[in-house]
Short mmCIF file of the C-alpha atoms (twelve columns), coordinates in Angstrom:
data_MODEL
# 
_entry.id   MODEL 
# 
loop_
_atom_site.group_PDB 
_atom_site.id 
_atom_site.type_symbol 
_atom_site.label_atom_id 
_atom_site.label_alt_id 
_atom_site.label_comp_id 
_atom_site.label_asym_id 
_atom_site.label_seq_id 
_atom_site.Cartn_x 
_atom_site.Cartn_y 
_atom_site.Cartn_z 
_atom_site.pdbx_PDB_model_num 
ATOM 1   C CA . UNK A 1   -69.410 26.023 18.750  1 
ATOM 2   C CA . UNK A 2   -66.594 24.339 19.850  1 
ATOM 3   C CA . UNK A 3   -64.233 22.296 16.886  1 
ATOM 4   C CA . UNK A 4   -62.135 19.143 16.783  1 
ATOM 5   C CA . UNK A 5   -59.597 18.386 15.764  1 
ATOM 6   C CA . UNK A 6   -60.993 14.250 15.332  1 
ATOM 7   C CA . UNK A 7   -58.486 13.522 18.124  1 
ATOM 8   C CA . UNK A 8   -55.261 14.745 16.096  1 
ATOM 9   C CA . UNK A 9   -52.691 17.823 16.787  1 
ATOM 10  C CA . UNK A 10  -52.279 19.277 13.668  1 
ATOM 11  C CA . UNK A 11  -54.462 19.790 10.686  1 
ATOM 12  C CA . UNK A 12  -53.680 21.752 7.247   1 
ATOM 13  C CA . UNK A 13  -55.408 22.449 4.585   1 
ATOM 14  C CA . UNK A 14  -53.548 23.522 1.719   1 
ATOM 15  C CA . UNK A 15  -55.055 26.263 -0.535  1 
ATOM 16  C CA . UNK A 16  -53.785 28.722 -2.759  1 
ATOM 17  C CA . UNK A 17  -54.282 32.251 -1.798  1 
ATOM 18  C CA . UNK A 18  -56.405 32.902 -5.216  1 
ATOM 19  C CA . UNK A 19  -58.764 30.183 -4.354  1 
ATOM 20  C CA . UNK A 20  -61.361 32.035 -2.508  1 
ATOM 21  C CA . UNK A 21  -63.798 29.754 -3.558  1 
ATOM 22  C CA . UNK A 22  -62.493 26.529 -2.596  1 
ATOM 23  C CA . UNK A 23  -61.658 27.978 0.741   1 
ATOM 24  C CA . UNK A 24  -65.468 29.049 1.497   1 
ATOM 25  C CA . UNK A 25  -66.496 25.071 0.092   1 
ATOM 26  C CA . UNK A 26  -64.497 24.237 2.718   1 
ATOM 27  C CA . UNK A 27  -65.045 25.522 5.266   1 
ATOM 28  C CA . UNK A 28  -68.960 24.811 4.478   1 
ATOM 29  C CA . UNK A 29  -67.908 21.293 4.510   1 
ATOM 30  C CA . UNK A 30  -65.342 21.169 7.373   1 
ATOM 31  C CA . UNK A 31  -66.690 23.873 8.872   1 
ATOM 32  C CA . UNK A 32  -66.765 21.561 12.631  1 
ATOM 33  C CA . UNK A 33  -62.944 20.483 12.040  1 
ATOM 34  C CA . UNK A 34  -60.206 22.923 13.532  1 
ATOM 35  C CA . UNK A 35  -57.822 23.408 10.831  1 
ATOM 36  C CA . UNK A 36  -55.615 25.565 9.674   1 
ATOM 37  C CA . UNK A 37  -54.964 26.719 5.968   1 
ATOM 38  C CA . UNK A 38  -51.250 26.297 4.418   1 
ATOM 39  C CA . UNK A 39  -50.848 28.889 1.179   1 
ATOM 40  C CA . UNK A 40  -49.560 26.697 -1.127  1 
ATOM 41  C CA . UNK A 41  -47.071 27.405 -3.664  1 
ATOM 42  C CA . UNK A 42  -48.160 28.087 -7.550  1 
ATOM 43  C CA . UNK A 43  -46.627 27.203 -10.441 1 
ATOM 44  C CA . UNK A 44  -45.808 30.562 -11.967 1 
ATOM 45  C CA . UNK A 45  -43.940 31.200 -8.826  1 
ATOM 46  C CA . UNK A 46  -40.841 28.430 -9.400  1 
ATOM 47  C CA . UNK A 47  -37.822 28.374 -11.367 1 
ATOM 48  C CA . UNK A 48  -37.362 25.288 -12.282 1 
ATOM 49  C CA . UNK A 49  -33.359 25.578 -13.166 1 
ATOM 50  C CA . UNK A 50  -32.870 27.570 -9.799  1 
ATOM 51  C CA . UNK A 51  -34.790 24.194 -7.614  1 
ATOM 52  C CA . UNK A 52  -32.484 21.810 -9.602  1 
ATOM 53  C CA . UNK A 53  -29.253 23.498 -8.657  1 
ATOM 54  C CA . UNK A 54  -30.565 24.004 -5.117  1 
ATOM 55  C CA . UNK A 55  -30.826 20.272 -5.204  1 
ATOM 56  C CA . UNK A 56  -34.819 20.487 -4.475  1 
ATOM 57  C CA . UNK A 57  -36.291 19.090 -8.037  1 
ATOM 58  C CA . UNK A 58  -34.133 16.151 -9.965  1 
ATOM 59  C CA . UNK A 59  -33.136 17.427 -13.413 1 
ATOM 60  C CA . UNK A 60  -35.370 14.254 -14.260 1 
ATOM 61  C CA . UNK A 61  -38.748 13.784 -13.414 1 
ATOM 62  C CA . UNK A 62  -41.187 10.158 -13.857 1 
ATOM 63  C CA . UNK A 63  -44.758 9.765  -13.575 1 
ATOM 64  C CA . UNK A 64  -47.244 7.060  -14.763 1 
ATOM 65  C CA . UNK A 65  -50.201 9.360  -15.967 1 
ATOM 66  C CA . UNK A 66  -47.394 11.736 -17.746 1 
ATOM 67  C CA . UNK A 67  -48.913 14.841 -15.954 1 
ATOM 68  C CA . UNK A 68  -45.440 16.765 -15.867 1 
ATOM 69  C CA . UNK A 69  -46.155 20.613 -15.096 1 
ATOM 70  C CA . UNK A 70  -45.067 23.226 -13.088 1 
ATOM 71  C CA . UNK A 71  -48.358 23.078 -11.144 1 
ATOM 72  C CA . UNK A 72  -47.405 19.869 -10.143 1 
ATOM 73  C CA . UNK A 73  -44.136 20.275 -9.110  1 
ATOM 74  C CA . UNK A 74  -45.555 23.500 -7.073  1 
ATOM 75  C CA . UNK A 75  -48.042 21.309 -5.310  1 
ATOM 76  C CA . UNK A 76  -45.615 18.954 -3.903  1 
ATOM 77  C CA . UNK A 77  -43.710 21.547 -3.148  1 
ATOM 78  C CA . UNK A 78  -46.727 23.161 -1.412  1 
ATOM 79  C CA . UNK A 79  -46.814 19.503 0.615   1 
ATOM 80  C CA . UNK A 80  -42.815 19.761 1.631   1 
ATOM 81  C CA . UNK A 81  -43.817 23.124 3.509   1 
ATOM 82  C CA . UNK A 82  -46.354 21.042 5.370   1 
ATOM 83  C CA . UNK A 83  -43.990 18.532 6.240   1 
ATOM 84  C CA . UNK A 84  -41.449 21.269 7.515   1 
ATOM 85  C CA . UNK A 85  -44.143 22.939 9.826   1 
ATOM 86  C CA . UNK A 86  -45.239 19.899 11.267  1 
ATOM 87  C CA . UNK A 87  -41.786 18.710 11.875  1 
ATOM 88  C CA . UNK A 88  -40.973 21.893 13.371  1 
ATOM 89  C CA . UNK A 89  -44.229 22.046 15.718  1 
ATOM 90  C CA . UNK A 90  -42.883 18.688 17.483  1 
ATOM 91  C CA . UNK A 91  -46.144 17.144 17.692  1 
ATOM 92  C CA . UNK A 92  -47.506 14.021 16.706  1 
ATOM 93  C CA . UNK A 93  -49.887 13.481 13.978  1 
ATOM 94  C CA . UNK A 94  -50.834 15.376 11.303  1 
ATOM 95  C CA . UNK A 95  -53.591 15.284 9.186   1 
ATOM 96  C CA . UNK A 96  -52.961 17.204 5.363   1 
ATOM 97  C CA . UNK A 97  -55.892 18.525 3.062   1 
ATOM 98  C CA . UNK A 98  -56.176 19.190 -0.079  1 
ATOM 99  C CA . UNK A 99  -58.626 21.875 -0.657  1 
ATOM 100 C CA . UNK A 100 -60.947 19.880 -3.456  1 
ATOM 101 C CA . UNK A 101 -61.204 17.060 -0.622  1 
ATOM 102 C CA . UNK A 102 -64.657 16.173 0.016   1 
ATOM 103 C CA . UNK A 103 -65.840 13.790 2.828   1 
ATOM 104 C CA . UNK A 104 -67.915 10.825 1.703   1 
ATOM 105 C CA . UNK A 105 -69.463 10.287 5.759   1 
ATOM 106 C CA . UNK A 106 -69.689 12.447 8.468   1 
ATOM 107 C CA . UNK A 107 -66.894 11.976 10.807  1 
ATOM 108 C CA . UNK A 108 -68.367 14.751 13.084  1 
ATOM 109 C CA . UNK A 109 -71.184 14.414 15.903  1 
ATOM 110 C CA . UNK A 110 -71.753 17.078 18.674  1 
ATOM 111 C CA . UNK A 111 -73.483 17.309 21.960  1 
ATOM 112 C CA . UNK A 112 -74.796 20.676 23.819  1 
ATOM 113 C CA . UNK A 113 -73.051 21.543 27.121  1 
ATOM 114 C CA . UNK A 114 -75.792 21.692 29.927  1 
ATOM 115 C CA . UNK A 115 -74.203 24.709 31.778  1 
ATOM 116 C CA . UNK A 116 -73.096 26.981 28.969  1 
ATOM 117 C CA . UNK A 117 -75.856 25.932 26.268  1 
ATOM 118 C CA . UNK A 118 -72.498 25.757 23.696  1 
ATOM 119 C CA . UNK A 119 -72.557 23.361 20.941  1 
ATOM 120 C CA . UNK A 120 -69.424 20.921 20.913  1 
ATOM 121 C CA . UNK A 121 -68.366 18.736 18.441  1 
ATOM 122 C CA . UNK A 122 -67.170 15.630 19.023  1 
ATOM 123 C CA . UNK A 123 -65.853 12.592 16.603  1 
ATOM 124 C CA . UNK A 124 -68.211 10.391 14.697  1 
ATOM 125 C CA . UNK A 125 -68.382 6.720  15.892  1 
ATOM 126 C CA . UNK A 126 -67.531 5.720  12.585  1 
ATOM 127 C CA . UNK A 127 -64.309 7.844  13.070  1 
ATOM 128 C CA . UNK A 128 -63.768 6.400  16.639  1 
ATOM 129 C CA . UNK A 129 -63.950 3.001  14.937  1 
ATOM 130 C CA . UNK A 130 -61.558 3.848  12.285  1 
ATOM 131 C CA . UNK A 131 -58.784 5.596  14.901  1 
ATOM 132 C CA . UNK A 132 -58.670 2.474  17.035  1 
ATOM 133 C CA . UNK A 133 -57.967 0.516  14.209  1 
ATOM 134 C CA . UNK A 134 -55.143 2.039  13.132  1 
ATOM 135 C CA . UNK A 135 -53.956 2.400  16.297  1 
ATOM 136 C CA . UNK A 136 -53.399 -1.539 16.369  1 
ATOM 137 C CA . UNK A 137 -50.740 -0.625 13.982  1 
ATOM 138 C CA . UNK A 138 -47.425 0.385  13.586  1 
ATOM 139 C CA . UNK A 139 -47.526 2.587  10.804  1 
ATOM 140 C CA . UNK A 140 -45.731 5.995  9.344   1 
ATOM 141 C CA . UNK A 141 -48.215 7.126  6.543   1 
ATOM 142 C CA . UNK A 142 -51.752 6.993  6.595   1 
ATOM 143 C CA . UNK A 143 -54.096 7.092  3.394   1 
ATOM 144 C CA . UNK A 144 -57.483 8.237  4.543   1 
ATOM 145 C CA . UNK A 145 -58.680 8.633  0.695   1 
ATOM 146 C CA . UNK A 146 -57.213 7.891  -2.920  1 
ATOM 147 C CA . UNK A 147 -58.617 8.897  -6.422  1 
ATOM 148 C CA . UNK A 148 -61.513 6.144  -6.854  1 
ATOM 149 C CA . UNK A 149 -63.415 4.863  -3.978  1 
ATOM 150 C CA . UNK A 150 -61.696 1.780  -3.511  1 
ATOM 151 C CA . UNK A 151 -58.202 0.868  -2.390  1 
ATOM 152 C CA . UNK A 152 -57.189 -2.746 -2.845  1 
ATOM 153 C CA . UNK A 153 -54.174 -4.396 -1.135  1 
ATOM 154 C CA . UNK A 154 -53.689 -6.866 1.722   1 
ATOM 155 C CA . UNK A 155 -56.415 -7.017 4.893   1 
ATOM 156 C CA . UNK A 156 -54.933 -5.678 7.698   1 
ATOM 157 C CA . UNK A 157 -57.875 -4.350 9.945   1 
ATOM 158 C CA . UNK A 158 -61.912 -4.555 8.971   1 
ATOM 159 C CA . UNK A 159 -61.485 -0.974 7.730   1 
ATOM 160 C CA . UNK A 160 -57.653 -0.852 6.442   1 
ATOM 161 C CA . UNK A 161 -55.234 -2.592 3.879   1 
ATOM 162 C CA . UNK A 162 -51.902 -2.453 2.979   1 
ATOM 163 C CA . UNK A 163 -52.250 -0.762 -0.452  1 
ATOM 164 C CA . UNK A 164 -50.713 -2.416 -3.925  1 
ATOM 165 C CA . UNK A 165 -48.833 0.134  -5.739  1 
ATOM 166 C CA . UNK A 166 -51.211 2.574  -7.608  1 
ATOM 167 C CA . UNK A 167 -54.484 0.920  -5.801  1 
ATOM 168 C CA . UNK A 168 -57.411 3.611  -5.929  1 
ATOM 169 C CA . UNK A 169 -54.823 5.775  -8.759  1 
ATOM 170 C CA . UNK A 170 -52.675 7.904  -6.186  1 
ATOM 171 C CA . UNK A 171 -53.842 11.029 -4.189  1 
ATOM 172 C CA . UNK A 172 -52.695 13.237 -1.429  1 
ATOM 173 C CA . UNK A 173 -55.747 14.952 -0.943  1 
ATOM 174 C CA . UNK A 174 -55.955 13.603 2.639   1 
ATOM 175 C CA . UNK A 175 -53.357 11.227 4.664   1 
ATOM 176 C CA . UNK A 176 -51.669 11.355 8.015   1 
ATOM 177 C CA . UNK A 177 -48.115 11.663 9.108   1 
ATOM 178 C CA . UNK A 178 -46.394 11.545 12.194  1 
ATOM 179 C CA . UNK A 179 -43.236 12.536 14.014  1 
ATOM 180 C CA . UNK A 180 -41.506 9.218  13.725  1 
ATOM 181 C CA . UNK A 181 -41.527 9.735  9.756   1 
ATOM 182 C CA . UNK A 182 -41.910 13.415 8.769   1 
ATOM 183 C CA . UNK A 183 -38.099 13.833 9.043   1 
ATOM 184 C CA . UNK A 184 -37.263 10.755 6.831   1 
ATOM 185 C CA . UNK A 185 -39.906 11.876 4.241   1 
ATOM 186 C CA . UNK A 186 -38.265 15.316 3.915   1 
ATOM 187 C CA . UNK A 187 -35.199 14.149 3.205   1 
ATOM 188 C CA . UNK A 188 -35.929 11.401 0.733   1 
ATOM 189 C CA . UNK A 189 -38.380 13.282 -1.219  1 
ATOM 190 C CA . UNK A 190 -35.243 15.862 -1.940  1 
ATOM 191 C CA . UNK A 191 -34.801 16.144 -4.706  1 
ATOM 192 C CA . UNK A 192 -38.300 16.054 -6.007  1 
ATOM 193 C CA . UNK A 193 -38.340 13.849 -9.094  1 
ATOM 194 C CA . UNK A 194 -42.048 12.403 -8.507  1 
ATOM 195 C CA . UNK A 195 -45.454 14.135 -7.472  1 
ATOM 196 C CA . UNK A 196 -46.609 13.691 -4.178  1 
ATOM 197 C CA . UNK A 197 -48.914 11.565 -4.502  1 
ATOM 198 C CA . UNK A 198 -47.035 8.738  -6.652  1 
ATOM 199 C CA . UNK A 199 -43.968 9.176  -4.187  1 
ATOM 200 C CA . UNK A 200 -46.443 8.447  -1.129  1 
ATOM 201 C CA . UNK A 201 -47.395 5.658  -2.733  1 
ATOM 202 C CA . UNK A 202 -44.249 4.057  -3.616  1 
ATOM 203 C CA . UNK A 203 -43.498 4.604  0.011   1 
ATOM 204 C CA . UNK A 204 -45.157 1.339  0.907   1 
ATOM 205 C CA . UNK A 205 -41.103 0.167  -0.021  1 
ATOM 206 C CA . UNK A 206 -39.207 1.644  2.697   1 
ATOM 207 C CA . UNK A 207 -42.600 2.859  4.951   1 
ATOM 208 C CA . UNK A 208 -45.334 1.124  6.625   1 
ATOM 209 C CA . UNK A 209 -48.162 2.510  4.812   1 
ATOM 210 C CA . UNK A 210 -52.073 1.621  5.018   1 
ATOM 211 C CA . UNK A 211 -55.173 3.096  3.416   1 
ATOM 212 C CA . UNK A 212 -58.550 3.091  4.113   1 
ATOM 213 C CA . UNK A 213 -59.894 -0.083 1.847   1 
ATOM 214 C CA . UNK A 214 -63.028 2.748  1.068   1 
ATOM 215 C CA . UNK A 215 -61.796 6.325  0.651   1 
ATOM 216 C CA . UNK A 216 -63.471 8.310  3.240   1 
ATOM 217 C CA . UNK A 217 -61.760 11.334 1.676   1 
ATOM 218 C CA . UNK A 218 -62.136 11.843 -2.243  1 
ATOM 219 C CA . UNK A 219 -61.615 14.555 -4.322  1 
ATOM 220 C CA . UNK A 220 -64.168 16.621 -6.237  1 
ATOM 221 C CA . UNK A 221 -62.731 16.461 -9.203  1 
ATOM 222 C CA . UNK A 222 -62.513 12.118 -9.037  1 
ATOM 223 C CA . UNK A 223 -66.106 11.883 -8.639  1 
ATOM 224 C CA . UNK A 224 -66.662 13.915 -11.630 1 
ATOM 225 C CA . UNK A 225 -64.396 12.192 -13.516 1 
ATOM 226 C CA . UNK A 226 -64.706 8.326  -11.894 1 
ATOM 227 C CA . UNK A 227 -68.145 8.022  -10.804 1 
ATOM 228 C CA . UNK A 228 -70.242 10.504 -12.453 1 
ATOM 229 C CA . UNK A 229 -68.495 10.978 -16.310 1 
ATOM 230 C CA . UNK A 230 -68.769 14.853 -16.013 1 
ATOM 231 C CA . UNK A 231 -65.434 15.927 -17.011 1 
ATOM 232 C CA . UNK A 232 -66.998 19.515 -17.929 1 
ATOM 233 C CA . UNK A 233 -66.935 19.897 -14.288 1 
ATOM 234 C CA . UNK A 234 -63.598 19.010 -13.771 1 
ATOM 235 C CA . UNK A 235 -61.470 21.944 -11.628 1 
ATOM 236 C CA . UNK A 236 -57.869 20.354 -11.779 1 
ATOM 237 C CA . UNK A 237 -54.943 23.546 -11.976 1 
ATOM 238 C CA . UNK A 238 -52.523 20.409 -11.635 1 
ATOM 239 C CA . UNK A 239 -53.300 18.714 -15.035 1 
ATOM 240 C CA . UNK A 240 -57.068 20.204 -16.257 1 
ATOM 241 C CA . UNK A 241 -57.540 23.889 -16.036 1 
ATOM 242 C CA . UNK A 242 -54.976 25.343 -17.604 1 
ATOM 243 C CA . UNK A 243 -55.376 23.058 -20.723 1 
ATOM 244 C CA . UNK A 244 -59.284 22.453 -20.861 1 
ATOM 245 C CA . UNK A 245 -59.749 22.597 -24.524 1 
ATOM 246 C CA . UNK A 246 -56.510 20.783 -25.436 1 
ATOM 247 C CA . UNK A 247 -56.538 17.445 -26.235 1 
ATOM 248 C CA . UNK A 248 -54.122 14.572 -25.020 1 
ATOM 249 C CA . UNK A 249 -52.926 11.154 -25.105 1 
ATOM 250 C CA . UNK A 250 -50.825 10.108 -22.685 1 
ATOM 251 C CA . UNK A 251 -48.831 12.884 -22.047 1 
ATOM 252 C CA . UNK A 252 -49.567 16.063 -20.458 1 
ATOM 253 C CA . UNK A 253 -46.427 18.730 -20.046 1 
ATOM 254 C CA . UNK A 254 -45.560 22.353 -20.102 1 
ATOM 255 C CA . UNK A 255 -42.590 24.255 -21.257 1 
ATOM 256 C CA . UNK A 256 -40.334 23.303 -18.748 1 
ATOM 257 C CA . UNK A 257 -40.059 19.857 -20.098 1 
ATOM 258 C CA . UNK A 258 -37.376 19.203 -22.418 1 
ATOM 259 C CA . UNK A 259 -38.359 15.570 -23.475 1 
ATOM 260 C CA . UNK A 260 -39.996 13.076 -22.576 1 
ATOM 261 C CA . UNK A 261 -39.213 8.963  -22.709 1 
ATOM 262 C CA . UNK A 262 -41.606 5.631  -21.737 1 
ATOM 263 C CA . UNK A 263 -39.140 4.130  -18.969 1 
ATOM 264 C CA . UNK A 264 -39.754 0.399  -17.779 1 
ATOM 265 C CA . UNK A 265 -40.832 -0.957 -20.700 1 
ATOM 266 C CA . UNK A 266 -38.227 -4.852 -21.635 1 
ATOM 267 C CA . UNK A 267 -37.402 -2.180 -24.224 1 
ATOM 268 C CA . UNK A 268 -35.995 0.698  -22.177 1 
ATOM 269 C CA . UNK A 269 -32.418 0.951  -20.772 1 
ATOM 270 C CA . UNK A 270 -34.106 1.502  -17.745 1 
ATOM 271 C CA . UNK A 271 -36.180 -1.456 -17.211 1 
ATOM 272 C CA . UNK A 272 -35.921 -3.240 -13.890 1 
ATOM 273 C CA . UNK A 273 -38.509 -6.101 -14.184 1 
ATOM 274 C CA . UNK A 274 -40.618 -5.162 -11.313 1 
ATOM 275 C CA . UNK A 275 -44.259 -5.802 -11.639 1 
ATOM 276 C CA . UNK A 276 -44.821 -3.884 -8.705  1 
ATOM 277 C CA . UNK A 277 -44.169 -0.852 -10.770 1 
ATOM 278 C CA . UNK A 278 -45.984 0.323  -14.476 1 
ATOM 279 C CA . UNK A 279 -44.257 1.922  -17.304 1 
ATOM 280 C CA . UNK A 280 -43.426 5.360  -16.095 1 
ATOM 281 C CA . UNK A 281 -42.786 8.338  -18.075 1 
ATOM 282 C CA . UNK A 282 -39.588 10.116 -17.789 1 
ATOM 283 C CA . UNK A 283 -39.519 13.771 -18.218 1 
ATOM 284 C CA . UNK A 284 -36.155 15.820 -18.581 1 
ATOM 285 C CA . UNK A 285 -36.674 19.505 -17.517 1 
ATOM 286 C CA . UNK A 286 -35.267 22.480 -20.010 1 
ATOM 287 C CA . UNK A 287 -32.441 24.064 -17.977 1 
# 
């Protein structure tokens, strides 16, 4: 069988190196896509004092759901490393996984070569669709899925918006890149002071960011937890497995967090007025 690679140069899927089984799901379910797996970083493996004086986390950290962990920070850390390889590969687009990412259509069709009897795969015409689409614009990050199965924001194609801030709740668990904005993106991520997905999001400011209107790429855990109401099924090491019999409000940190504060409220010090943006919580590390 011969892959694709749906028409893009690079493809990662990140994965941490314990997660056998999320690497067999998939490859079950991408198992036509030619891909290549990025180890991501865990959590146990940072220092959080040693990333603030090396200038790669902010000594302050803000997110809406108040998921403030060293998981998290690892993961978007484990998306920076994409970023790096792609930029230093020099090609064009790249397509990043998650390794919970399911696919909600097929994007794959294949044909049998005549002469050789080998089994090719080619993209879907769904995906055809889609690529032409976005290639009517002029555009630096790419959304191909969020949390919930619907994005909302303004019309742009039949198939893509521009998203409102926090449309379809956040998620990096698949969205393309490309070489015009994979420099600019490492450098104003640094330091880190939001997870990946809420600083892709906010994007939309200074980027020219679209999203699929219907997440073709969703995350295992989302269904469970959006569509179906199983959180017992929930597999989450960002903000669920590590804590699956605690219980929580609003906020959800470890012991690198010194204290936490609701930002953007009229009340806080901090408040800018911007309705674009929710109350965000503000999380100080422990040095």
């Amino acid at each position: 069988m011969v892959k694709t690679k749906l028409g893009i140069d690079t493809v990662f899927c990140i994965s941490l190196p314990t997660r056998n089984d999320r690497k067999e799901k998939i490859n079950q379910r991408f198992g036509k896509l030619d891909f290549n797996f990025i180890e991501a970083i865990h959590g146990s493996d940072i220092d959080t004092s040693k990333l603030i004086s090396d200038n790669k986390l902010n000594s302050e950290f803000y997110d809406p759901m108040g998921a403030i962990n060293k998981n998290v920070i690892a993961c978007s850390l484990s998306h920076l490393k994409c970023w790096e390889i792609f930029e230093s590969s020099q090609t064009d687009i790249c397509l990043i996984l998650e390794d919970d990412v399911v696919i909600t259509q097929d994007v794959f069709t294949s044909e049998t070569d005549l002469e050789t009897n080998e089994v090719i795969i080619q993209p879907s015409k769904f995906w055809k669709e889609m690529w032409t689409q976005l290639e009517s614009l002029d555009w630096d990050i790419v959304f191909l899925g969020k949390k919930e199965k619907y994005v909302d924001g303004i019309d742009k194609t039949p198939l893509f918006c521009k998203p409102f801030w926090g449309s379809g709740l956040w998620g990096a668990h698949g969205y393309l890149i490309n070489k015009d904005s994979v420099s600019k993106l490492i450098k104003d991520y640094q330091p880190i002071k939001y997870a990946i997905d809420v600083f892709l999001d906010k994007c939309s400011e200074d980027y020219r960011v679209y999203a699929l209107k219907e997440s073709l790429f969703r995350q295992e855990t989302d269904i469970y937890l959006h569509d179906k109401d199983q959180p017992e099924l929930v597999d989450s090491d960002t903000f669920h497995n590590k804590n699956r019999d605690g219980k929580f409000t609003n906020v959800k940190v470890d012991e690198i967090v010194d204290s936490v504060e609701f930002t953007n409220y009229p009340a806080s010090s901090e408040y800018i007025g911007n309705k674009k943006w929710p109350p965000l919580i503000k999380a100080k590390f422990r040095l």
